[in-house]
Structure formats: C-alpha cells, structure tokens
N, C-alpha and C positions, 0 to 999 in steps of 0.2 A: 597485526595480531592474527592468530590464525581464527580463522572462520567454521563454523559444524557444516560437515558433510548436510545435503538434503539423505530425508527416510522417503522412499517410496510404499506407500502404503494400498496395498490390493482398496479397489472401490470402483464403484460404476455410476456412468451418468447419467439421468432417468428423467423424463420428462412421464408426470403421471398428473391425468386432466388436464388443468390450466396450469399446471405449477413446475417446476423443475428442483431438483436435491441432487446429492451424491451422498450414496447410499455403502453402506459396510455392514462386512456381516462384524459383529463383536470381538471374534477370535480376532480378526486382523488388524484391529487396532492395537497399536503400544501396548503394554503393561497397564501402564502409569494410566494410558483414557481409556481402561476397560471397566474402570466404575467414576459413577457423581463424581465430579470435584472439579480441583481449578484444571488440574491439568489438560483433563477431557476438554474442556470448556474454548481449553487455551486453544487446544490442535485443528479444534473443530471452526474456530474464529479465523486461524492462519488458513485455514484446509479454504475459507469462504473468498479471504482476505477484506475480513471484518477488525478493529473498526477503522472507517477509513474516511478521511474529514474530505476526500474527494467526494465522496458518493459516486464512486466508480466503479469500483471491485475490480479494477486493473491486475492487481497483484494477486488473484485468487475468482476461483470458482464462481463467485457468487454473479447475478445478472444486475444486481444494485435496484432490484425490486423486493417489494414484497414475497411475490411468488417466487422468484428465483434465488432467493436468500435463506437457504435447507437445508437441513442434513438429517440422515436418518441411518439407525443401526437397528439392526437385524440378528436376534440370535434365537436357537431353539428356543420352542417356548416353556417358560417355569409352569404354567397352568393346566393341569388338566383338558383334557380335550380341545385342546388349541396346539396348531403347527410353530407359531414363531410369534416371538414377543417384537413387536413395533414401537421403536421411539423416535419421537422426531421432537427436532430442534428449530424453532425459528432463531434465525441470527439475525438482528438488528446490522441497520447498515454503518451508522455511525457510531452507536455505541458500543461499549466492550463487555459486553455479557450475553446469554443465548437462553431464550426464552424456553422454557419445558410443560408452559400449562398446559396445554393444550392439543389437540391435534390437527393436520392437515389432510381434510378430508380427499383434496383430490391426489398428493402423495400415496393415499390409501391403496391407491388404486393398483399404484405400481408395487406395493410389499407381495400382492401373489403370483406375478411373473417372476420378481426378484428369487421368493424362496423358490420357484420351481427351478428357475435355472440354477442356482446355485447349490440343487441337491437337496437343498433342505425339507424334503417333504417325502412323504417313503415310496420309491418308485412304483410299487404295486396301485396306489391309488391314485398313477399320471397315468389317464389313456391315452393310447396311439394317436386318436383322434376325438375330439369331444370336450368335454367343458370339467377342468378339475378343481372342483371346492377345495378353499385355502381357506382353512381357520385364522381369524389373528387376533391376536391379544395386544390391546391397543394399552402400550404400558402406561402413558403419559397423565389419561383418563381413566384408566383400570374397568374397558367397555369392549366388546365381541364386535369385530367385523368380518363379515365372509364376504368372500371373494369368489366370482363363478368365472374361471379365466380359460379363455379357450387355447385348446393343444391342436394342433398339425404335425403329423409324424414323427409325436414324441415331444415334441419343443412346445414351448411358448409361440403362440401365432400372433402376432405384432403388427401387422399389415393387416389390412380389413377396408371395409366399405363408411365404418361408422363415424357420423360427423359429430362435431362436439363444433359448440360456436365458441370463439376465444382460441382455437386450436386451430393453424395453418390447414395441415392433411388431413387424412380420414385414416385411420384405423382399426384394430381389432377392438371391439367393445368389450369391457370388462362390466359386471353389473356388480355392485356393491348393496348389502343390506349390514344396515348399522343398529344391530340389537339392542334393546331395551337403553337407546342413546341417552336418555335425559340423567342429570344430576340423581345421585342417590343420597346426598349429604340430607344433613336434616335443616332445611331452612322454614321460616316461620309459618307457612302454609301448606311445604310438599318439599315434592322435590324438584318439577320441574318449573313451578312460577315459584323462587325461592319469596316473593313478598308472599302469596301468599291471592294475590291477586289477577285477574286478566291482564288491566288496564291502571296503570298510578300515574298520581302527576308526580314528576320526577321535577325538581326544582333544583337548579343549576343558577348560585349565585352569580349575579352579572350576565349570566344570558336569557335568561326568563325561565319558566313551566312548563314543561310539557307532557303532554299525554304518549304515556311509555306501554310498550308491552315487553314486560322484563321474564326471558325466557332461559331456560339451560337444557339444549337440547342438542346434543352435538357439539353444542358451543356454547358458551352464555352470550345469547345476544339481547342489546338494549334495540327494540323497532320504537319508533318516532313516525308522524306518517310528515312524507315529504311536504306537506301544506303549509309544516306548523315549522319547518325550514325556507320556508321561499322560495321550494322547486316542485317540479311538478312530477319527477321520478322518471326524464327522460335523461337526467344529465350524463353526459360524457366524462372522462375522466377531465378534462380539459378543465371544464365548471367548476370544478370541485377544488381540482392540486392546484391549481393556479390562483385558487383564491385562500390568503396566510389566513385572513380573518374566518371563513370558513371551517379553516383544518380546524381554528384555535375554539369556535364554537363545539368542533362536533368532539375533538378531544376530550374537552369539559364536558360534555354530556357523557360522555364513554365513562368518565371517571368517574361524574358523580355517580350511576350508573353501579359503578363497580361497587362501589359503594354499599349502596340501598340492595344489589343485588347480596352482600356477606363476602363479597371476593375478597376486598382488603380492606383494614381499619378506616384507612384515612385515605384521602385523594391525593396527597401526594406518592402515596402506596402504590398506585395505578401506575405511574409510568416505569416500573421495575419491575410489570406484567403487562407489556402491550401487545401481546400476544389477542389475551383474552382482559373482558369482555367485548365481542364486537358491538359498532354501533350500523347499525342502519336505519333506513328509510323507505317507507313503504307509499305506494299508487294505486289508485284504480288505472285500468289499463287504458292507453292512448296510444294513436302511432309515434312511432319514432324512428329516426335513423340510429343505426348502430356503427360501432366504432370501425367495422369494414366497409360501410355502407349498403349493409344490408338492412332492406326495410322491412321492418319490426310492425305488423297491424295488430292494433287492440281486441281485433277479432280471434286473434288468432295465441291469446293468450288470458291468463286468469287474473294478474295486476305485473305489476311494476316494482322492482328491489333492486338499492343501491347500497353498496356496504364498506363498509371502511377495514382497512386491511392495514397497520402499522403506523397508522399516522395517514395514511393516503388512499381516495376510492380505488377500489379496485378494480383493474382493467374487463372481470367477470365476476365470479361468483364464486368464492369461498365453499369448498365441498360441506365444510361442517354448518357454513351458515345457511346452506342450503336444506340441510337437514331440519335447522330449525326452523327456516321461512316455509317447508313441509308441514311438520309438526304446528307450529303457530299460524297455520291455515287451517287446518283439521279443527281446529277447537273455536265455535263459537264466542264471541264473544272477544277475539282480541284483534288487534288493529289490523292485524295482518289480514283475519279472515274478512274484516269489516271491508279492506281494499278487496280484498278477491271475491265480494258481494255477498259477503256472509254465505247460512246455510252450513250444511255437513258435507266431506268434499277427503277423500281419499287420495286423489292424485290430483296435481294441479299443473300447470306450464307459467313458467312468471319470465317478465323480460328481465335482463339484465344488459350492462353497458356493449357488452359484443353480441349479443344475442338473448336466446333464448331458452329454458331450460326445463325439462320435465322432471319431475319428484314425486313423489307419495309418501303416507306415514300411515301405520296404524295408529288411534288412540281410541281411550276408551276412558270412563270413570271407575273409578275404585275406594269406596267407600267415602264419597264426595271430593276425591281429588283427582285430576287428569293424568292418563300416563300414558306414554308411548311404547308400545314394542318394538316397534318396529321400522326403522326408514328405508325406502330403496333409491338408488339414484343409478347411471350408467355414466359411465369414464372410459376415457382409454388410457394407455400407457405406454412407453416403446422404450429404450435402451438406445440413448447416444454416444456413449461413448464408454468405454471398457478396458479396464487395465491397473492403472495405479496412478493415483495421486501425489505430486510431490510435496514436500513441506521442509522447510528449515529443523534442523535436529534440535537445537535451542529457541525452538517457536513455545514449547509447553516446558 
C-alpha cells in the first residue's frame, strides 16, 4: 500500500542550560499543530519519537531523558510589552501525551537567542555589540522572563568563557530574571505557599509523614529534607534511578503533594501532569563528589538540593526548581532556608548532582503573606543543529 511522503518542517536544535529542545517558530508548523489539540500533540511526539516502550528515542529527536525530551514554539508575542510568546512541552518518554503545565527554566534561556536569530525582535533594539533585553511571555505559566543575551557584530554570541556545571563546554552567559515567578492562583493562604503554610506534614499513605515545604515559585515544588528520606543530599543520580522502591516512594510523595498543593483532585490526577509538581530534597552542606568528579566542599556552598525530574533525579538542576530553592531560601522559616542555616539571605550557591549553582530571589511580606519579585539565575545556550526536522505525513 502506498506510504505518506515525509513533511520537512523548518526547526532548530538548541541545547539551553542543562537541557536540550527543538524549537519552532509557530508559522512553520502545519496548519492543523498551529493550535492545542491532538494534532499538535501528535507531530510534536513523532517530531521527539515519543512514545517509545524502548526508552530509546531511536526514531526521533528526543535523548530518552528528562532534559532532553522538549519542544518548544515560538511566535510573536500576543502581550503587550513582550517580544515572543514561549511554549514549551515536556514529552514523556513512554507515554503518549506531552505535558504543558509547566515551564523549563533552563530552555528559557535559549528563547532570546532563538528570537534574535530568527528576526523576531525589531533590529533597532539588537546592538552591533553588547547585551540585547529579550522580553518573553512565558505562555505555559502566564509569567515575564527577561533575557540579557549577548551580541557580537550583530549576531547572537554563542561562544564565551562561562561555565555552567552539568554542561561539557563554556559559553556565552545568558542571565535570566524571572518576574514576579510565584503562583497568582488563589490558594488557601497566598499564592506562593498555596497551603497556606512554611512547613506541613504532608502524609503519604504507605510511606509515612513528612515535614514538607510546599512552594509555587517557578515551579510548584514539594522540599522534603533529605534526612527524613535516608540520604544525606550528596546522592548521585545512580542512588536514586537505580533504586524502583525509591522512585516509587518519592512518586507518592510528589502526588500526594499535588494534591494538598490544589494542582489536581485526586492522586491518581498527578500522573497526567508529571511535569509539575516537582519533589525534592534538601541538605545542610557536606562535601561530595559530583557526577564529573568534581569535588563539591561544604565550604564552598549554602546547602545541598536534589530533585526529581519525570519520574527520575535529575542529572542537575531544573532552571525553575532552582528558582524556587531561591525563593524558599529567602524566607525564613522553611526547610529549605532551615538547610541553608536560616537567617535572611538574597543570593545563595547550593550543590546539586554535577555541581554547583548560584541563585537569588527578591521576597518581601505583603500584608502578612510572602512574595517574590523577582529571581535571577545565569544559563547559557548554543544552536546545534539547524534546518528542518523530518516527520512522516500521517504521523498527526
């Protein structure tokens, strides 16, 4: 029987922070995935070569990780005072659908190279040489990321000296500040502790209580401190993915989690968003070896953060959980700050499984509840590859 032509479809391959996508601007997708639906859903699964009962991603883009399991579209931005609206997609490796709660903080990094090569940003405000603010309207979350990206005669500067741990080379630093990050929803005490609380015991039947700090900031993340898991927050990825009973503890806490956090009714709700809520784990600081064998001294940092990324820890640091391990250091009073030794604390450096990472947050109280302005973190980003994606014509 006859076969469908492949569509090649314009898209580029973008390694931005720890994480890797392939990215489109919106125009040059189909028709049929230039809005929600299955179709989009469909193209963008084949585009990964998602789901796939290998967990290989043989047949498609994706790297069979977390991080490397992306996609993201790009088009003018609909919002006022913003250059380009950003969405991004987690695609699960096994299963057949693509996650949209959420965003990927260190993908962020790469949307203001993207729009400037790609024209999208009005040439007057790209200088010859120097650093050009990229607005983005982060659609996923409905939240303000700027971007300070540096230019060399005219282009995108991609090359640089800046190291990022988790990251092979050195590159051009990009510096991100994630505007007024936290939850706006109305949950039962704010917006960005939706209980309401610092610190809850979070009760996970069949795995026992524990003492939570349930945040939305960047991200919704569940912290736990590593104690009250049986590690001491120097683990390796090794520790973690290699132990089923592990995953299947900290799963269940994630869900319950989602839960008490308002994300979804019911816990079986949670695995049809495992995007978000992340779970982590928090430390006071120790040495350790890192996963290049770079050694990590407790002197030489404010605590210790491990976090779970789709079912499995992740190899570094989630850009948006990093936001909140920011933010949930800033504020007295929650486990996180309690690891990083309490106190009031603007910018902090925390280990993570490759290294290590520097952050800050503004907060402040506002008629007895905490809020955030403001997060800053630094990324890079580079462009691997360039041209057009192919896809089977009866993939969507």
């Amino acid at each position: 029987m006859p076969s469908s032509p492949q569509l090649r479809i314009p898209a580029t391959y973008m390694r931005g922070g720890t994480s890797k996508g392939v990215f489109f601007r919106l125009q040059d997708l189909p028709q049929s995935a230039q809005s929600p639906g299955a179709a989009r859903d469909a193209l963008l699964m084949r585009v990964i070569g998602s789901p796939d009962p290998y967990g290989k991603h043989t047949d498609g883009m994706g790297g069979a990780t977390s991080s490397t399991s992306k996609v993201v579209i790009i088009s003018p931005s609909t919002q006022p005072g913003h250059d380009v609206d950003y969405l991004y997609g987690q695609v699960p490796i096994n299963d057949a659908f693509i996650d949209w709660s959420g965003n990927c903080g260190n993908l962020s990094s790469a949307v203001g190279p993207f729009a400037i090569a790609n024209g999208m940003i009005d040439p007057a405000r790209v200088p010859h040489d120097g650093i050009c603010i990229v607005r983005i309207w982060q659609a996923n979350i409905g939240k303000t990321i700027v971007a300070h990206v540096q230019v060399a005669d005219g282009q995108v500067q991609e090359t640089g000296d800046f190291e990022l741990d988790g990251v092979t080379f050195p590159a051009a630093e990009v510096q991100l500040e994630f505007i007024d990050p936290a939850d706006e929803g109305e949950g039962e005490g704010g917006a960005m502790f939706p209980t309401g609380n610092l610190v809850d015991d979070l009760d996970v039947p069949g795995v026992g209580t524990f003492k939570a700090t349930m945040i939305n900031a960047g991200v919704p993340v569940v912290f736990v401190d590593a104690s009250a898991l049986g590690y001491d927050g120097t683990e390796l990825q090794g520790a973690i993915n290699d132990d089923r009973e592990a995953l299947a503890k900290l799963e269940s806490i994630r869900a319950h989690g989602a839960v008490r956090m308002g994300l979804v009714d019911d816990v079986a709700a949670a695995a049809k968003r495992p995007l978000t809520p992340k779970v982590a784990f928090v430390a006071p600081p120790k040495d350790y070896v890192s996963s290049s064998g770079k050694h990590v001294h407790a002197t030489d940092i404010d605590l210790l953060a491990r976090a779970m990324s789709m079912g499995k820890l992740h190899h570094a640091m989630m850009g948006t959980a990093s936001v909140a391990i920011a933010t949930a250091a800033a504020v007295p009073g929650t486990l996180v700050n309690a690891a990083a030794g309490g106190g009031t604390r603007e910018v902090l450096v925390f280990g993570h499984p490759s290294g290590t990472l520097r952050v800050g947050a503004d907060v402040k109280q506002v008629g007895g509840k905490w809020v955030v302005t403001k997060a800053v973190m630094s990324r890079s980003a580079r462009v691997l590859m360039e041209g057009a994606v192919c896809v089977p014509g009866d993939a969507f």
